[in-house]
GUMI-166560 format. One line per 8 residues: their letters; for each residue x, y, z of C-alpha. Coordinates in steps of 0.2 Angstrom, whole numbers, plus 5000, padded with zeros to 4 digits. Layout:
<miros>
a	X Y Z; ...;
</miros>
This chain:
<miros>
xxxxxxxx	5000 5000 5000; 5005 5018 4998; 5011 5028 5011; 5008 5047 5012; 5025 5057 5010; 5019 5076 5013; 5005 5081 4999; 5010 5066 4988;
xxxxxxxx	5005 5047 4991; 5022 5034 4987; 5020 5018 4983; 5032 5003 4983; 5021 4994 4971; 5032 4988 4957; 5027 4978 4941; 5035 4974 4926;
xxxxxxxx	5025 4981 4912; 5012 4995 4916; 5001 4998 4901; 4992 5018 4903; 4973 5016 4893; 4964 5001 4894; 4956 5002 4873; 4961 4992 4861;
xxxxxxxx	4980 4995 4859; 4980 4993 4879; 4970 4978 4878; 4982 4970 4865; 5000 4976 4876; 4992 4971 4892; 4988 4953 4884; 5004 4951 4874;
xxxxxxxx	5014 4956 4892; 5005 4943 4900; 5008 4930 4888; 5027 4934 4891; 5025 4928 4909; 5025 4949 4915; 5018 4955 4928; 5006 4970 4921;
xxxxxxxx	4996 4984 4929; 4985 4992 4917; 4979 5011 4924; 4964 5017 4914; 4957 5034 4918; 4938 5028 4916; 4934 5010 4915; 4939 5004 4898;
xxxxxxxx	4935 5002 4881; 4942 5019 4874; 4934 5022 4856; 4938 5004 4849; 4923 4998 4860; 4912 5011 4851; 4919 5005 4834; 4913 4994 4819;
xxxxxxxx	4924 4980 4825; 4931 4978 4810; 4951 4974 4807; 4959 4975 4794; 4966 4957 4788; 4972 4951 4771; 4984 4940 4761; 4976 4922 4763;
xxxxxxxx	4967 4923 4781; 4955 4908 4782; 4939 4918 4785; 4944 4924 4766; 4947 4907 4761; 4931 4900 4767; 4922 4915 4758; 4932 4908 4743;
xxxxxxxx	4943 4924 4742; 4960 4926 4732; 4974 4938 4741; 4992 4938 4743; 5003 4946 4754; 5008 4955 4740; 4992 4961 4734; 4989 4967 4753;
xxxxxxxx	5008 4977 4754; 5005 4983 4736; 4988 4990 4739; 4993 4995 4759; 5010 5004 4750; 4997 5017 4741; 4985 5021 4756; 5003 5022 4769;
xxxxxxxx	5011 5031 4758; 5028 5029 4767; 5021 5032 4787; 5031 5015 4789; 5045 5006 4781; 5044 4993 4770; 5050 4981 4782; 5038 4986 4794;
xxxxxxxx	5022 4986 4783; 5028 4966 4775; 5029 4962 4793; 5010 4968 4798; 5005 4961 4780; 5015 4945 4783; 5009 4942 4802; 4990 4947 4797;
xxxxxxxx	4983 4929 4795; 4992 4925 4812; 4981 4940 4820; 4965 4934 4816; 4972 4917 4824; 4977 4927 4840; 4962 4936 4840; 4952 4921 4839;
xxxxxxxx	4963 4915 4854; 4955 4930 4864; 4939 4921 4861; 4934 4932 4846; 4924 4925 4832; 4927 4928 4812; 4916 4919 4797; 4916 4921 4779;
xxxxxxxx	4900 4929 4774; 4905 4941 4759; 4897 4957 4757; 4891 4959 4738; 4891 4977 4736; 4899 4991 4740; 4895 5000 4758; 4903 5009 4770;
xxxxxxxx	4897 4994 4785; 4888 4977 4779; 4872 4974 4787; 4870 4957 4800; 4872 4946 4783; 4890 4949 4781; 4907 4950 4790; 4920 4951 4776;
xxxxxxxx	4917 4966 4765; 4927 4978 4754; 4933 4994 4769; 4943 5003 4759; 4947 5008 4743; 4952 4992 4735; 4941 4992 4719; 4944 5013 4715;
xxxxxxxx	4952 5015 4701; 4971 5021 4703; 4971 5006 4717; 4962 4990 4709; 4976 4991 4695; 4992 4994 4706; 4987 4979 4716; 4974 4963 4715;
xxxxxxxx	4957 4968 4726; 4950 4957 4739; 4939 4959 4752; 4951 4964 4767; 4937 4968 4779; 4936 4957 4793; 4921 4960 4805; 4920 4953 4823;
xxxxxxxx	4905 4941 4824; 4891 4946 4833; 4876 4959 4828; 4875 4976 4825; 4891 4987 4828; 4903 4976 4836; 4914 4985 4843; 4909 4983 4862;
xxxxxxxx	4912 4962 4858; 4930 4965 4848; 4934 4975 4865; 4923 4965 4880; 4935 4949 4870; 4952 4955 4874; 4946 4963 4890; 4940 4946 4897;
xxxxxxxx	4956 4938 4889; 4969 4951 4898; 4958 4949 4917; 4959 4931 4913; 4978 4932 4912; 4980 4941 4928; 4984 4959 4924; 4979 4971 4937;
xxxxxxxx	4967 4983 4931; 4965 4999 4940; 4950 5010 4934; 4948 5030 4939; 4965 5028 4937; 4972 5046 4929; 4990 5046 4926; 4997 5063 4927;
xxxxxxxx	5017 5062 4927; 5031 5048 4921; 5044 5045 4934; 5059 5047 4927; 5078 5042 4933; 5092 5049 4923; 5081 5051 4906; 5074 5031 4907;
xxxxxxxx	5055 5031 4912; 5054 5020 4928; 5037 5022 4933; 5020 5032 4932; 5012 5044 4947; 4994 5043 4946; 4977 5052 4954; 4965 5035 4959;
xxxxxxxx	4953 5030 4972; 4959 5016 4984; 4958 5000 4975; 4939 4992 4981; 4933 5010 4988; 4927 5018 4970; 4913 5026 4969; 4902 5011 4965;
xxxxxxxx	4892 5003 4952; 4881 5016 4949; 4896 5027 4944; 4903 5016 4932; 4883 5014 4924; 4884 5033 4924; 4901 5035 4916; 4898 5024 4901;
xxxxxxxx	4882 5033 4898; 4890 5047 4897; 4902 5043 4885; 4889 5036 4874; 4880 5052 4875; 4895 5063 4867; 4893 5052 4854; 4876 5053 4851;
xxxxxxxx	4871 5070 4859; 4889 5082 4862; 4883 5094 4875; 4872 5083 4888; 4889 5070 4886; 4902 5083 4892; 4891 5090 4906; 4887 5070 4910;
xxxxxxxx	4906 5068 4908; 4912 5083 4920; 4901 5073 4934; 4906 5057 4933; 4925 5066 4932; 4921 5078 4949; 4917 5062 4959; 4932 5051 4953;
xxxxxxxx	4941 5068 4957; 4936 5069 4976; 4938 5051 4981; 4956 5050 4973; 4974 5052 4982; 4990 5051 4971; 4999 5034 4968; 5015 5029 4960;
xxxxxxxx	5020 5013 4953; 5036 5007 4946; 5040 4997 4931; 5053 4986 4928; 5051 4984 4908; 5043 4998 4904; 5028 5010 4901; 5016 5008 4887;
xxxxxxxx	5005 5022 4883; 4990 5017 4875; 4977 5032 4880; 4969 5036 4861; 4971 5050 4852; 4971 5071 4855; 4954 5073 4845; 4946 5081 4861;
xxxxxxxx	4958 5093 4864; 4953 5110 4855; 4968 5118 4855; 4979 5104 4851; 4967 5103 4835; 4970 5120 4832; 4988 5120 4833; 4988 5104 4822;
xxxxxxxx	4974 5102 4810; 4962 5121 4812; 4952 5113 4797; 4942 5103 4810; 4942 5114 4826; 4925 5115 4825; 4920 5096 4821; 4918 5085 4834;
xxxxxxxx	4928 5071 4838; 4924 5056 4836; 4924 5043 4852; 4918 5043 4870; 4928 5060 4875; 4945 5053 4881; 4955 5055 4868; 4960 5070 4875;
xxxxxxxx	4979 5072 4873; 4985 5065 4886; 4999 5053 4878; 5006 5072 4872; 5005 5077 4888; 5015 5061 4895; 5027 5058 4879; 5032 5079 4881;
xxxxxxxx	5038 5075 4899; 5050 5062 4892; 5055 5072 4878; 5046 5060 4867; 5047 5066 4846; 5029 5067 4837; 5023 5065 4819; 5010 5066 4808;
xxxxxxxx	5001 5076 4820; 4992 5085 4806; 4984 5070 4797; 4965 5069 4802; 4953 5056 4797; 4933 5061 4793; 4923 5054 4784; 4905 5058 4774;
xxxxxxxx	4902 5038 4768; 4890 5042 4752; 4882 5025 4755; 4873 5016 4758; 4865 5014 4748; 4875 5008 4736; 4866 5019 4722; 4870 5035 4730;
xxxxxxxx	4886 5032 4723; 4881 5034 4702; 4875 5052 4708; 4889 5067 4710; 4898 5075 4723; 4898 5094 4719; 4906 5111 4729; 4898 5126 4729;
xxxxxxxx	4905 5132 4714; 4896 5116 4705; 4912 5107 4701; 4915 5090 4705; 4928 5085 4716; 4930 5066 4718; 4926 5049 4712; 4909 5045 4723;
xxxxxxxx	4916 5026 4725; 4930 5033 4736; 4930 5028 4756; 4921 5040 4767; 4939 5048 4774; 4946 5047 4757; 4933 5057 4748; 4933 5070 4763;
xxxxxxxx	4948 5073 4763; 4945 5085 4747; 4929 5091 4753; 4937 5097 4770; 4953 5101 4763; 4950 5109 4747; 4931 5114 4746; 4930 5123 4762;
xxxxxxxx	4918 5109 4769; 4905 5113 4757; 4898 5098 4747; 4883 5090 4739; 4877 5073 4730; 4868 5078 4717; 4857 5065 4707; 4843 5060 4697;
xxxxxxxx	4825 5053 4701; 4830 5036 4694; 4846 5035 4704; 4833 5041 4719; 4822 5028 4719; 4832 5013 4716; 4843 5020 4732; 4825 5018 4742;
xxxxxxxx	4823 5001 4735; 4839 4993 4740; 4836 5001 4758; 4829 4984 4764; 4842 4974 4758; 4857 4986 4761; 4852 4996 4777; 4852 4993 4797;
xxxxxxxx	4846 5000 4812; 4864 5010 4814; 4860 5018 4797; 4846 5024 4800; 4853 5044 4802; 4862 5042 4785; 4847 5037 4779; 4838 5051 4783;
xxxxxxxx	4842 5060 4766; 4832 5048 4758; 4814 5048 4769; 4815 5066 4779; 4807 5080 4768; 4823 5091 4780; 4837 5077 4774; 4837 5081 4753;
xxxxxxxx	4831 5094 4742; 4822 5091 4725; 4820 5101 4712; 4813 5101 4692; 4830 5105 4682; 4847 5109 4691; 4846 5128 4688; 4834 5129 4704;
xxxxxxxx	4840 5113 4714; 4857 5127 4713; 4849 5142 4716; 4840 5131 4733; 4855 5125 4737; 4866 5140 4735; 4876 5130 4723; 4881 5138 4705;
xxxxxxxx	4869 5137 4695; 4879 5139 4679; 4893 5126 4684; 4880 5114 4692; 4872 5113 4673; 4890 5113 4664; 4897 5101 4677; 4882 5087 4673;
xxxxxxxx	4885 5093 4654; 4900 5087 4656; 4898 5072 4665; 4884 5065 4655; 4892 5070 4637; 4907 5058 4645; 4898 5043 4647; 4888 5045 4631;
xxxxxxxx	4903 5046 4621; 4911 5031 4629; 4925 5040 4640; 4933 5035 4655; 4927 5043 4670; 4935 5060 4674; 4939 5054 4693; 4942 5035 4689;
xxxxxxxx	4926 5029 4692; 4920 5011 4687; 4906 5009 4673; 4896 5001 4685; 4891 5017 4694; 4891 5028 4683; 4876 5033 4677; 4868 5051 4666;
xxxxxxxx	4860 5064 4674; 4848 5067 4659; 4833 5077 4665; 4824 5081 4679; 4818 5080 4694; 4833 5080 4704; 4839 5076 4720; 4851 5081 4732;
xxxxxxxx	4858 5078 4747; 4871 5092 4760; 4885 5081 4764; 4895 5096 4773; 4899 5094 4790; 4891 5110 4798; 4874 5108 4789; 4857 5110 4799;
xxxxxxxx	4851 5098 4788; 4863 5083 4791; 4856 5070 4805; 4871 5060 4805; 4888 5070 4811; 4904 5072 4802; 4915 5066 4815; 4934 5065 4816;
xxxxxxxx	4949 5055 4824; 4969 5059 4824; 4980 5049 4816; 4998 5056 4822; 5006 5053 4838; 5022 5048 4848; 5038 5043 4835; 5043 5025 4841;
xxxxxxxx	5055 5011 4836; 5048 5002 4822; 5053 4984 4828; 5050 4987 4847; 5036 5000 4850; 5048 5011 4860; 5046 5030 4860; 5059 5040 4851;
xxxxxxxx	5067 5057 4855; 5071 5071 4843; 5087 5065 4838; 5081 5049 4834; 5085 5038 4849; 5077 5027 4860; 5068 5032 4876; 5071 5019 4887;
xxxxxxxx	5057 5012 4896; 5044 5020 4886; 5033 5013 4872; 5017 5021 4863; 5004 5011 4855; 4988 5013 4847; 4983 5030 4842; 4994 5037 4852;
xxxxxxxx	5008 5033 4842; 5013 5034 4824; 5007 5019 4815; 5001 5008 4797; 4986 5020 4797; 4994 5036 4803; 4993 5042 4784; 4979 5037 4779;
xxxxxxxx	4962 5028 4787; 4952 5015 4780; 4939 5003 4790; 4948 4991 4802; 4965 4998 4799; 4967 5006 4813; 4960 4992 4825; 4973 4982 4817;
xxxxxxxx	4987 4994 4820; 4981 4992 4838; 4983 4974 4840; 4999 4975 4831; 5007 4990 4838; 4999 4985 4855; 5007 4967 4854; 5026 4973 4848;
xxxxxxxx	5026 4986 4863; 5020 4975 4876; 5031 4958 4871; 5046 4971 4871; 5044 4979 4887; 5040 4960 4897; 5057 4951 4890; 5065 4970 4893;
xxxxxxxx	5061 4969 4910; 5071 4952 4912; 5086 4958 4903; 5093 4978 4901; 5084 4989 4886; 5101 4991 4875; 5095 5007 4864; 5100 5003 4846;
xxxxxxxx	5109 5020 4836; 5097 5025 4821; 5098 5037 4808; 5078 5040 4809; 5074 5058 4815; 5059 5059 4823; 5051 5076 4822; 5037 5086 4831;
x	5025 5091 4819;
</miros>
């Protein structure tokens, strides 16, 4: 137990691995730790789950798993790298992205060891998340042109079994399997400092209630709601949140525990943190973040106090999915100059990423009658219950705008009038004269304009007329060592003692996000740091001289 040393509470508890953040990646390290024979305290600030409980429970997983071979899929490990290469863009090395693409059949194995369930049941059509029929589905942009011919597609998205979104089971799994393992887990646990001792992180000093004195089950009910509802509804969520906080705050007393192998930050991303955004990425300062509401910065906060180097801290991820249903996609996506910007089969971040970046956030889908009513008819095959606020452009007279020719659906709009007619002259003249698409768009979806009625629907993220949120995670984080998960300095060196992981660290989808990408840089990055820091704490961490600079962004 801790004894009290003046205004501060010292304890002599030591372990060998202490994982900070108890998602996903914390999850993955605390498990891997374990499994190395370590000791582990895991410190989690609320009582788990982070935003990969909140997620799709999809992971990324290709080149030959067996769910792809039951579903009679074809993929290589170099189809995977080669198509992985375009979206990475360099984040990783080559080395490194072959070893996630390599060990990816191996993941779903150990995920399955975890007690999580994968099958084969193939999506047939293109969607942003496949309805309770499927649970291996195209999640990125493996088919779009510029990709499907640098690299074989196959269906790379691997969905935990269960109904609905599944991301509550993908988590509730590893969090079962890490308890079951006998990691220690400490909830209201907020770690403020890293305990340092001639530059090597030793420990972590943390605000907590006693162990077995929390504030009880009530609280813990309270808390979860509440991170629900920043999800769902912002402002009652941050008030709900400030009181669940205030009584964790009044029953706590400050610990410190050691570590013999290391510290593993795991603690999300800075998305909730305004003025990190605004130094970073002012684009999306006022969108919301997407997650319960604790990704707040604090693996900044603790990687700054060991002079850790950061990266990528500008790349964001949002995403406006244009289906489904899948027909929304033969419409176009135009600014408010009339011009379009993107090929409408792009993923969701993909194809916001020019809307956000380059169109001042002002976008719309813009279609015809008969696209309209065949995107109402494939409702009941290619909708679900969690669709149903996308799918309010299609049955809410406030979630689209019609109009008899394009000069007034503009001028209704506020769109050009005069590009929005030479725009669809353009577009239809194309596919009449048998041309390839402008933006690379397949055949399949694309489809004329012809006359009217049309239809159209606001996909920018501040519209009144938008029932679901454009949301947003960061992508950037703490430099670390490629092969180990340690956290780097400026100048490129190793901080011993300290690993990142997760969204708090650079990783395979710190460039760029498609679906389950960055669950699976999770369970890889959480693995490789939690394996490194149990065998470090039974032999000395020999920092290896590189000539990789990390760099703060």
């Amino acid at each position: 137990m801790a004894q009290k040393h003046g205004t501060r509470a010292v304890s002599d508890e030591t372990y060998d691995v202490i994982v900070v953040g108890f998602g996903g990646a914390g999850a993955a390290a605390a498990i891997a730790a374990a499994d190395e024979g370590a000791s582990v305290l895991v410190l989690e600030r609320h009582y788990g789950g982070g935003s990969t409980a909140h997620s799709g429970g999809v992971v990324y997983a290709g080149g030959g798993t067996d769910v792809q071979k039951a579903a009679g899929v074809e993929d290589t490990p170099e189809a995977m790298f080669e198509y992985l290469r375009q979206e990475t863009q360099g984040v990783v090395s080559d080395d490194t992205l072959r070893a996630f693409v390599n060990g990816s059949p191996g993941m779903i194995d150990w995920l399955r060891t975890q007690g999580l369930e994968f099958e084969g049941s193939l999506c047939d059509y293109k969607t942003s998340y496949p309805t309770n029929r499927h649970y291996l589905y195209y999640s990125g942009n493996e088919l779009a042109s510029g990709y499907a011919e640098a690299a074989a597609p196959a269906p790379r998205g691997h969905r935990a079994h269960a109904k609905n979104f599944t991301g509550a089971v993908f988590y509730g799994r590893l969090r079962e399997s890490a308890l079951a393992k006998g990691v220690t887990f400490r909830p209201l646990a907020d770690v403020k400092r890293l305990v340092t001792e001639d530059g090597d992180v030793v420990g972590v000093e943390f605000e907590a209630p006693e162990p077995g004195r929390g504030p009880g089950a009530w609280h813990e009910k309270f808390d979860k709601a509440a991170g629900k509802m920043v999800i769902y509804y912002r402002p009652v969520g941050t008030r709900m949140n400030k009181v669940a906080e205030s009584v964790r705050s009044r029953r706590s007393r400050t610990w410190r525990a050691r570590a013999r192998g290391g510290v593993v930050i795991a603690t999300g991303g800075f998305g909730f943190d305004k003025e990190l955004v605004r130094k970073y990425a002012p684009t999306y300062v006022d969108m919301g973040a997407l997650g319960p509401g604790g990704e707040d910065g604090s693996a900044v906060r603790l990687g700054r106090q060991a002079d850790a180097a950061f990266d990528r801290m500008e790349s964001i991820s949002a995403w406006r999915f244009i289906s489904p249903c899948s027909a929304f996609m033969e419409g176009i996506v135009v600014d408010s100059a009339g011009q379009r910007f993107a090929n409408e089969f792009l993923y969701g971040a993909t194809m916001s990423k020019p809307l956000m970046e380059e169109r001042g956030g002002r976008g719309w889908v813009v279609m015809d009658a008969a696209t309209w009513h065949k995107a109402r008819r494939q409702v009941r095959t290619q909708a679900a219950f969690f669709h149903v606020p996308q799918l309010s452009y299609l049955f809410s007279p406030a979630g689209h705008t019609k109009a008899g020719t394009l000069e007034e659906l503009g001028r209704r709009l506020g769109i050009d009038p005069a590009g929005l007619i030479r725009t669809a002259a353009e577009h239809d003249a194309s596919i009449a004269a048998g041309e390839p698409d402008a933006y690379g768009k397949a055949d399949e979806y694309r489809h004329a304009l012809g006359h009217g009625p049309f239809y159209a629907y606001d996909i920018s993220p501040d519209s009144s007329r938008m029932f679901y949120p454009m949301a947003f995670i960061t992508l950037g984080g703490i430099v670390v060592n490629e092969e180990t998960g340690q956290a780097r300095r400026k100048d490129g060196s190793d901080i011993r003692g300290l690993y990142a992981a997760g969204r708090s660290a650079v990783g395979i989808c710190s460039n760029s996000y498609v679906s389950g990408l960055s669950l699976a840089d999770a369970v890889f990055s959480g693995r490789r740091a939690g394996e490194h820091a149990a065998r470090s704490a039974r032999s000395p961490i020999t920092a290896k001289p590189s000539s990789s600079q990390g760099k703060e962004s």
